[in-house]
C-alpha positions in Angstrom: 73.1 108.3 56.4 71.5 109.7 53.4 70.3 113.4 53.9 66.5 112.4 53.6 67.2 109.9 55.9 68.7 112.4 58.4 66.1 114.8 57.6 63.1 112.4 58.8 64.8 111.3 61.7 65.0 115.2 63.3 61.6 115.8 62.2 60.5 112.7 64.4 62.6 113.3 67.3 61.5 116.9 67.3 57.5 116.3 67.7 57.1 118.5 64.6 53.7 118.2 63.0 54.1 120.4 60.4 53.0 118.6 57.5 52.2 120.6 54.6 56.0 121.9 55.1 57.4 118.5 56.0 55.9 117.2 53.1 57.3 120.4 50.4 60.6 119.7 51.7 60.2 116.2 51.1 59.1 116.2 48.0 62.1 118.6 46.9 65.0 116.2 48.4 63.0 113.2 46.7 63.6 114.6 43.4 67.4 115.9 44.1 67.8 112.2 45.2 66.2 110.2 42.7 68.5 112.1 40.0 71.7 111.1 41.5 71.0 107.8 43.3 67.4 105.7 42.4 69.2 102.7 44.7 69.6 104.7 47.7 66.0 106.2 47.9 64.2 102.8 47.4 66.8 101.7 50.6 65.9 105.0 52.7 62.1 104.6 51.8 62.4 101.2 53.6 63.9 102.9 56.6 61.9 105.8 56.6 58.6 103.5 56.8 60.6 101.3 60.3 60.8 104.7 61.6 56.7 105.8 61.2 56.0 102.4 62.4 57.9 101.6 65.3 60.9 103.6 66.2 63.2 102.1 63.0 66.5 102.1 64.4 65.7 103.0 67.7 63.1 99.4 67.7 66.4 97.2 65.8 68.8 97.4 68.8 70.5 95.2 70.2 68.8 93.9 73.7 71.7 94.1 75.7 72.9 97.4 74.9 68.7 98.8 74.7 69.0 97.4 78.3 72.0 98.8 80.0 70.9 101.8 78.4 67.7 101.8 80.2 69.3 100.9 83.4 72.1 103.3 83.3 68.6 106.1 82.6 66.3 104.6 85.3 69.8 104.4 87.7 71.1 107.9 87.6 67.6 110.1 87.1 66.7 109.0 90.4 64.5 111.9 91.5 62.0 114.3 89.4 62.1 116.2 87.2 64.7 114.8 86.1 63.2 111.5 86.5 61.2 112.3 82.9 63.9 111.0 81.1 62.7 107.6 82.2 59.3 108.1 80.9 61.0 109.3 77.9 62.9 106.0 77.4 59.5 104.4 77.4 57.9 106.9 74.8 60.5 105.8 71.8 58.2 102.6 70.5 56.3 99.5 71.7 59.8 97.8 72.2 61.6 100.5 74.9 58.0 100.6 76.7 58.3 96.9 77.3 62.1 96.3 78.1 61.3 99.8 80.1 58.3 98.5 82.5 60.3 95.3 82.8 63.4 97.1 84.4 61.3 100.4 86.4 60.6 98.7 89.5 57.5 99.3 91.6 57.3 101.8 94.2 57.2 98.9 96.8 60.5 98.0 95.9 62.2 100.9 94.6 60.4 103.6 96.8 59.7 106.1 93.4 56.5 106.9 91.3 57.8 106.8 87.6 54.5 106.4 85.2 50.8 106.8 86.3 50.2 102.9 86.8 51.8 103.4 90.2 49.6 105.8 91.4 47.5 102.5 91.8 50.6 100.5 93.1 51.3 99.7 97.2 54.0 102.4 98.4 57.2 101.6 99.9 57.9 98.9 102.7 60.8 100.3 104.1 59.7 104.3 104.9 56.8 105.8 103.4 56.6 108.2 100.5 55.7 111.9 101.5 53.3 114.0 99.5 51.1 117.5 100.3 47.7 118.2 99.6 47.0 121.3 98.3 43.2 122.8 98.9 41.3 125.4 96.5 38.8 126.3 98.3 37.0 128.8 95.9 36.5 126.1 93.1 36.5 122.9 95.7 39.2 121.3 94.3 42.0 119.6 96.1 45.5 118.4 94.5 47.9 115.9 95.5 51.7 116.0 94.2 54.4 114.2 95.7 57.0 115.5 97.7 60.2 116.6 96.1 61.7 118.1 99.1 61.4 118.5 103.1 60.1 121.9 102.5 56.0 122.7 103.0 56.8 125.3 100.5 57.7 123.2 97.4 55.1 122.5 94.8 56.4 118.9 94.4 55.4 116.9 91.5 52.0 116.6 90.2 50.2 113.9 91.0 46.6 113.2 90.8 43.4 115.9 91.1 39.8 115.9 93.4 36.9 118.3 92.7 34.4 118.5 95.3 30.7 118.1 93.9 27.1 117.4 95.6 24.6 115.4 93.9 21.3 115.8 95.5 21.7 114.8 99.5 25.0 113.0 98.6 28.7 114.2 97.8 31.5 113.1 95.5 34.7 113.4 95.3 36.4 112.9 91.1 39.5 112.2 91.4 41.9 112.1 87.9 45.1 112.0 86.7 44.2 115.4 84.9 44.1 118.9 87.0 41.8 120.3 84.8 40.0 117.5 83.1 37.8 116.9 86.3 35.1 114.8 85.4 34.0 110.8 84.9 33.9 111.0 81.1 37.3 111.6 80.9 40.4 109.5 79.9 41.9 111.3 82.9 39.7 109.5 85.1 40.6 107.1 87.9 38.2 107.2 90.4 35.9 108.6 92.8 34.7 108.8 96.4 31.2 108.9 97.6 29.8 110.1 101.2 26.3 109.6 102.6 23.9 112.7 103.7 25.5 112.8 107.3 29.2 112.7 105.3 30.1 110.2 107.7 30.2 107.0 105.4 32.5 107.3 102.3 33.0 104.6 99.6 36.0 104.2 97.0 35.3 103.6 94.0 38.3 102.7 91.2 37.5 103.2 87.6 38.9 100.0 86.6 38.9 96.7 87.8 41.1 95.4 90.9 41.1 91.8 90.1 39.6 90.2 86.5 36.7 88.4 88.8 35.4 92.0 89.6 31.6 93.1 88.8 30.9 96.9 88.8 28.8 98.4 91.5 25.4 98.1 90.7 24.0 100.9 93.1 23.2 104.8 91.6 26.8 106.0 93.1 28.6 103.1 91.6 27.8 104.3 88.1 30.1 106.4 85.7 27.4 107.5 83.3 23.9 108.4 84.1 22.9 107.2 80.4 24.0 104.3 78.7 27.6 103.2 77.7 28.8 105.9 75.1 32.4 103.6 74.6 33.2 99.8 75.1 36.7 100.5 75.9 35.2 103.0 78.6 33.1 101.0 81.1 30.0 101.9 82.6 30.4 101.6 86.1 32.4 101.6 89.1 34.0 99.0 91.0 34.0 99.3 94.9 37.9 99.0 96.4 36.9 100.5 99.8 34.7 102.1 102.5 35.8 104.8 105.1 33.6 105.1 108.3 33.6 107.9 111.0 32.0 106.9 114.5 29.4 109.3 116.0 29.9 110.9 118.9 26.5 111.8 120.3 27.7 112.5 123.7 30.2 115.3 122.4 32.9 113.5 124.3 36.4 115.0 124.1 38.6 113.7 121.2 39.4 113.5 117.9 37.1 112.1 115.3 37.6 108.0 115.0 37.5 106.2 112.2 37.2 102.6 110.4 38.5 102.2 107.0 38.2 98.6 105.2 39.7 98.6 101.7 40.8 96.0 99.3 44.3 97.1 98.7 45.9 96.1 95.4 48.3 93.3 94.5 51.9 93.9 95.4 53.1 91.9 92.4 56.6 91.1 94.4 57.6 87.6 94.2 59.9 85.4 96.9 63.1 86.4 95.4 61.7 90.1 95.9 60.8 89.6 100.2 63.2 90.7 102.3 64.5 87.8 105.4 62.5 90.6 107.9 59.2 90.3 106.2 58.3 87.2 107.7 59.0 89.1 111.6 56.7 91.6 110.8 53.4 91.8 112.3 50.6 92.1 109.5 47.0 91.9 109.4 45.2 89.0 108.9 43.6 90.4 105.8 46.6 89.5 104.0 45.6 86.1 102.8 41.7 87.6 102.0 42.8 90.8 99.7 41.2 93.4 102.7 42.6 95.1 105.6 41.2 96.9 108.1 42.7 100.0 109.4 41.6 102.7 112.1 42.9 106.0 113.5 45.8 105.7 116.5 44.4 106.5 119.7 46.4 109.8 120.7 47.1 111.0 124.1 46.2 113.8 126.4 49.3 116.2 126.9 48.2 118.0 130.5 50.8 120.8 129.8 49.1 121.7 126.3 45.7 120.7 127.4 45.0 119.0 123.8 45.4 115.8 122.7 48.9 114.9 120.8 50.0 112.3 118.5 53.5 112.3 117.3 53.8 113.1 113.5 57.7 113.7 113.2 57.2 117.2 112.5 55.4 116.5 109.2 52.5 118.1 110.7 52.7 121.8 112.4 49.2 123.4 112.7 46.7 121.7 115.5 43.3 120.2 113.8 40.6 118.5 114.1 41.5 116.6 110.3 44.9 115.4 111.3 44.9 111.7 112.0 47.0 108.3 111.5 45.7 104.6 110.8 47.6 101.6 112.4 46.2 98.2 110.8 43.7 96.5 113.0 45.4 92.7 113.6 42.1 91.3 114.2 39.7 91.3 112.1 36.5 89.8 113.6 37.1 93.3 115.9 38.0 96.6 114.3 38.2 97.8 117.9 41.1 94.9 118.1 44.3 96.2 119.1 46.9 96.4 115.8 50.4 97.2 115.5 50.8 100.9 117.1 54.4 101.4 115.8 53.7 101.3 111.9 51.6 103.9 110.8 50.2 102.8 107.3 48.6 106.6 106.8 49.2 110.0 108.7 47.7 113.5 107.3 48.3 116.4 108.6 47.7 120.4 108.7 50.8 122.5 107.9 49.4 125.8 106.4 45.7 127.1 105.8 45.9 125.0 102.4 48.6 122.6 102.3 48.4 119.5 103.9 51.0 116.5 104.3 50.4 113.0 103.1 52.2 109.6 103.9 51.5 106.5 103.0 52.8 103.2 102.9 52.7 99.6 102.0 49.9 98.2 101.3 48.0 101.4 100.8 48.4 103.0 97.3 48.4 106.6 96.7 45.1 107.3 94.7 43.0 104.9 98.5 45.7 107.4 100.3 44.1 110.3 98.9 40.8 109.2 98.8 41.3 108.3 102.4 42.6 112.0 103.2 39.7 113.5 101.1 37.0 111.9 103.7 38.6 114.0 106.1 37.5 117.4 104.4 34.1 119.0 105.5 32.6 119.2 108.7 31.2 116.3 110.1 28.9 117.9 113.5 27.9 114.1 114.4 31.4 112.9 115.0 32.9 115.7 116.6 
């Protein structure tokens, strides 16, 4: 490899963006070059213009050995931060990002969250994946990142962002991708989730489009923009994946809030070959076939001893309150009162410190309805409790 050749190759790999120095040092070994060999800098100009364009070398491999490479990466970073290395892999040029989406399974099958397409992915079928909510309560800002350990203590991965906000007699929740870029004009954005006056009705709405049927919402909290479209790569509105219910409690009954969530949770994308031989022993809910389910909070139970009422979290929850909850899918229905499948909890949350909360979801819930669902179940809410 010719020393130009060599030379472009680091400056690539490195990220530099120093140009007006790239290009005096450039211009220097051109001239060196073109003294001694003319043959040889027409043949590195040819490579040099693979590399701008689509990874030169890198883009030439061989598939086999581009794939076992890719494996042996996506095999042995198995847990973040190392895990980067597989979002690297996808980073080098259009051809890596391909082969690399084609061999990174989903999180339903593999049980990890490797680029931000899975954030809007079902979790795991097996166990579910365990994240922590962390609150700001000065700026009203709430963050989700997924767990990296069994500790309450560990900051965990960073993965999507809420800011609190009222409009008028109505409250939203942003949600993005970006901790800091918080708002519905950003690239960063995925979504948002919108509460009547009483803040005890909530509707989900995604930024993008759950099936290629789908219409945006046409009512005045379904829209992105309050003007016109400023982008037609960025649409204008809001499309509807799900609404979150709390029951009133006018007779200030003792108990913990209840609640009705009915959401259209995305496609799981897995095939026959991918089922497991169990899968068709499980119970599931009948809105499998339709694209909705129906879930609602596990009843808990009065403990006489502690005099409050208890629902078993597996120690992933440590402080008693009023917010912690888990939703069982409701089996029928034609009656969200129906009794469901009590043993698999789809969704718990839970208090553990005066800001951090836990998180776990499941199949067929994905994390950014997850955290949507959790974010319903900040404020007070005087009718339902």
């Amino acid at each position: 490899m010719s020393l130009r050749r060599s030379f472009l190759s680091r400056r690539i790999s490195s990220g530099s963006f120093a140009i007006s120095r790239s290009f005096k040092e450039l211009k220097t070994l051109d001239s060196a070059q073109a003294e001694s060999n003319p043959r040889d800098e027409a043949d590195d100009d040819g490579e040099a213009e693979l590399l701008l364009e689509g990874g030169g070398s890198w883009s030439t491999m061989f598939p086999e050995l581009l794939g076992e490479i890719i494996r042996r990466v996506e095999a042995s970073e198995d847990r973040w931060p190392i895990r980067q290395s597989v979002v690297a892999c996808a980073c080098v040029c259009k051809r890596w990002r391909e082969l690399t989406k084609e061999i990174v399974r989903a999180p339903l099958q593999s049980g990890k969250i490797t680029f931000p397409s899975c954030l809007k992915q079902p979790g795991p079928r097996d166990s579910p994946l365990q994240c922590l909510i962390r609150r700001n309560k000065k700026n009203s800002t709430f963050y989700l990142y997924l767990g990296l350990s069994p500790s309450f203590t560990d900051k965990g991965k960073f993965l999507l962002a809420a800011r609190r906000c009222r409009h008028g007699a109505h409250t939203e929740y942003i949600i993005s991708l970006d901790a800091d870029g918080l708002s519905q004009g950003s690239n960063a954005y995925v979504g948002k989730l919108s509460s009547d006056f009483l803040g005890t009705n909530f509707t989900i709405y995604d930024s993008k489009p759950p099936h290629s049927s789908a219409k945006p919402s046409s009512s005045r909290g379904g829209r992105r923009f309050a003007s016109k479209q400023i982008s037609p790569q960025v649409p204008a509105g809001n499309f509807e994946v799900g609404q979150v219910s709390y029951k009133f409690n006018l007779l200030k009954s003792r108990g913990p809030r209840r609640m009705v969530c009915s959401l259209k949770c995305p496609w799981s994308g897995e095939t026959e070959a991918d089922k497991s031989p169990d899968d068709s022993k499980m119970k599931r809910p009948e809105s499998a076939s339709s694209g909705y389910t129906v879930l609602r909070n596990k009843a808990p139970r009065w403990h006489e001893h502690l005099q409050c009422w208890c629902l078993n979290f597996h120690g992933r929850v440590t402080v008693a309150s009023v917010k912690n909850f888990q939703l069982v899918a409701t089996m029928d229905q034609s009656q969200p009162e129906g009794k469901g499948d009590e043993e698999t909890v789809l969704l718990q949350f839970g208090k553990v410190g005066d800001d951090v909360f836990t998180m776990d979801y499941r199949q067929p819930l994905s994390a950014f309805q997850a955290f949507a669902i959790c974010l319903t179940s900040f404020g007070t809410k005087l009718a339902c409790e």
